[in-house]
C-alpha positions in Angstrom: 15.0 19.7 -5.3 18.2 20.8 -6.2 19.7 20.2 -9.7 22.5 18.1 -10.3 23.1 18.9 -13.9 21.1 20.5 -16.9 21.6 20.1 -20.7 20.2 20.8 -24.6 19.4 17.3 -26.2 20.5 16.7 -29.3 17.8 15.7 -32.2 18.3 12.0 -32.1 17.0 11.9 -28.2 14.0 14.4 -28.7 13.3 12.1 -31.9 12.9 9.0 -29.0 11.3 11.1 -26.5 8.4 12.2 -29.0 8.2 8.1 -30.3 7.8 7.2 -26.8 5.6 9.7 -25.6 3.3 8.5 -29.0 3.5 5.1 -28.6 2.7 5.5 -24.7 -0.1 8.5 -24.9 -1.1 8.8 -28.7 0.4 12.3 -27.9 2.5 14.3 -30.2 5.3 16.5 -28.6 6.2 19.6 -30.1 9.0 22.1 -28.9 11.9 23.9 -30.4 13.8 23.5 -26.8 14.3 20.1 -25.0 16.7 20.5 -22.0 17.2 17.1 -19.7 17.1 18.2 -15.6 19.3 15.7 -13.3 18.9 16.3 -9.8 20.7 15.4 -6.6 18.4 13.3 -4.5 15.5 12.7 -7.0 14.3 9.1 -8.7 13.3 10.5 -11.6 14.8 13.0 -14.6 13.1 15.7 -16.4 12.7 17.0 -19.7 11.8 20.8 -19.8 10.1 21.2 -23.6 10.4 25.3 -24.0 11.2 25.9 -20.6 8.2 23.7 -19.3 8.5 20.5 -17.3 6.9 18.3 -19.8 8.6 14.9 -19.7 9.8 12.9 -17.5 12.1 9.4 -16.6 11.1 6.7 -14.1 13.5 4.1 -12.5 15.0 5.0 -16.4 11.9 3.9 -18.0 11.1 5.3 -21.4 10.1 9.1 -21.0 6.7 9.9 -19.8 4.7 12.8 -19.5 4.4 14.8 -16.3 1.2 15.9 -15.0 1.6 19.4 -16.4 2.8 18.0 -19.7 -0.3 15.5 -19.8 -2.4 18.5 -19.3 -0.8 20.7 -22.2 -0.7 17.6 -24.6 -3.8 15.9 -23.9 -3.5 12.0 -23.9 -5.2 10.0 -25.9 -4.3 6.5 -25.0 -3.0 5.0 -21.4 -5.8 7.1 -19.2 -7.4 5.8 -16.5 -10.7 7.9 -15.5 -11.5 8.6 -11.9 -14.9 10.2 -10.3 -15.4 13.0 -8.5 -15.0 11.2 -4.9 -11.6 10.5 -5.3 -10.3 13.4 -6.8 -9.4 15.0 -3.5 -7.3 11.5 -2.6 -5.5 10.8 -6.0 -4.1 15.2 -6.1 -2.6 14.2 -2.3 -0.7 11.4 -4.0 -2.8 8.8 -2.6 -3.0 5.1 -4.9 -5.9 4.2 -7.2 -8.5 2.5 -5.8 -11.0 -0.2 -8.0 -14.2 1.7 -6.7 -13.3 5.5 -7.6 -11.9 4.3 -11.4 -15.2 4.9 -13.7 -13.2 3.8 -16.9 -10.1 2.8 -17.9 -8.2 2.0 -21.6 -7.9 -1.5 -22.5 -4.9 -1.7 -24.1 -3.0 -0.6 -20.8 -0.9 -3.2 -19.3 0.1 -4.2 -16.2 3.4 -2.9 -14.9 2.7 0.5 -17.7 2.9 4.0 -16.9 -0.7 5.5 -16.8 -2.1 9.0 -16.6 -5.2 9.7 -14.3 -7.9 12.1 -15.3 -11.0 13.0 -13.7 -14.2 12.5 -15.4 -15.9 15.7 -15.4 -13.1 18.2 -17.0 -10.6 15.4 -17.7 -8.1 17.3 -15.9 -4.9 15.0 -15.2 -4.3 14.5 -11.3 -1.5 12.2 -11.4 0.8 9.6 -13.2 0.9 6.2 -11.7 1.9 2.6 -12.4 -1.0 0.4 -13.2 -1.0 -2.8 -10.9 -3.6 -4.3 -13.3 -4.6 -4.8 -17.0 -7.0 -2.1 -18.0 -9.4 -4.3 -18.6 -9.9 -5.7 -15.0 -9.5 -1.6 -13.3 -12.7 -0.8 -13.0 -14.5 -2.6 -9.8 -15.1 -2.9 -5.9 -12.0 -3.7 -4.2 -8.5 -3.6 -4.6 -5.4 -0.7 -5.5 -5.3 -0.9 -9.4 -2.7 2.4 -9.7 0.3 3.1 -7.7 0.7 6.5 -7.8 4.4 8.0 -9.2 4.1 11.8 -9.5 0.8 14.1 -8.5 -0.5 17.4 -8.1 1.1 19.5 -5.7 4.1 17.5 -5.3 8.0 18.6 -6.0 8.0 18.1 -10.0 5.0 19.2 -10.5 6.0 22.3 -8.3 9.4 22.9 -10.5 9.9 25.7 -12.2 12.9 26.5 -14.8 
């Protein structure tokens, strides 16, 4: 990924990026640094909190955390819960599945940005778009979560 342009925020737009990143994930940012990363060819912007890829921006959505930064700052709304079977599937970037989602939040939405964690460690695997009101994830059939951003791939690779 090559980087197109990178820049301090100023106070009023961390101010917005923590509000969104509470309102979204019950999750409360804390940093003394907050850089924006454009890049070249990328969908997506990122938000490095001390040097970390943290945060980032979908289709300019309202921030969201990464993988990485779900797993520093440990979410406490917007999860959906996957089991052990399709851990392997979800970290490859594959979408969420009805039969491998063992619980989900209620309050998520369809069309939201949603973290997926497995059930054992709670580990975060991926970031996807939920195609389904929490409520109605959990099931036999169907793709619930379209998968965004995952394990392995190039933003979660990125290093400052």
């Amino acid at each position: 990924m090559q980087v197109k342009s990178r820049h301090h925020l100023r106070s009023d737009d961390i101010g917005s990026i923590r509000e969104a990143v509470a309102d979204h994930l019950g999750v409360d940012i804390d940093g003394d640094t907050f850089e924006l990363v454009e890049f070249v060819d990328a969908d997506y912007e990122l938000v490095l909190v001390d040097g970390e890829p943290a945060v980032f921006y979908v289709d300019d959505d309202e921030p969201f955390l990464t993988v990485r930064g779900a797993n520093d700052y440990e979410p406490q709304t917007g999860i959906v819960t996957v089991d052990a079977g399709a851990i392997s599937f979800v970290s490859d970037g594959a979408d969420v599945m009805r039969p491998g989602i063992v619980d989900a939040d209620d309050a998520i939405r369809n069309g939201d940005l949603v973290v997926i964690a497995e059930e054992t460690h709670g580990k975060v695997l991926a970031v996807g778009r939920a195609l389904a009101d929490g409520d109605a994830m959990v099931g036999d059939s169907g793709k619930v979560v379209e998968s965004i951003h995952h394990v392995g791939d190039e933003l979660y690779e990125f290093s400052a």
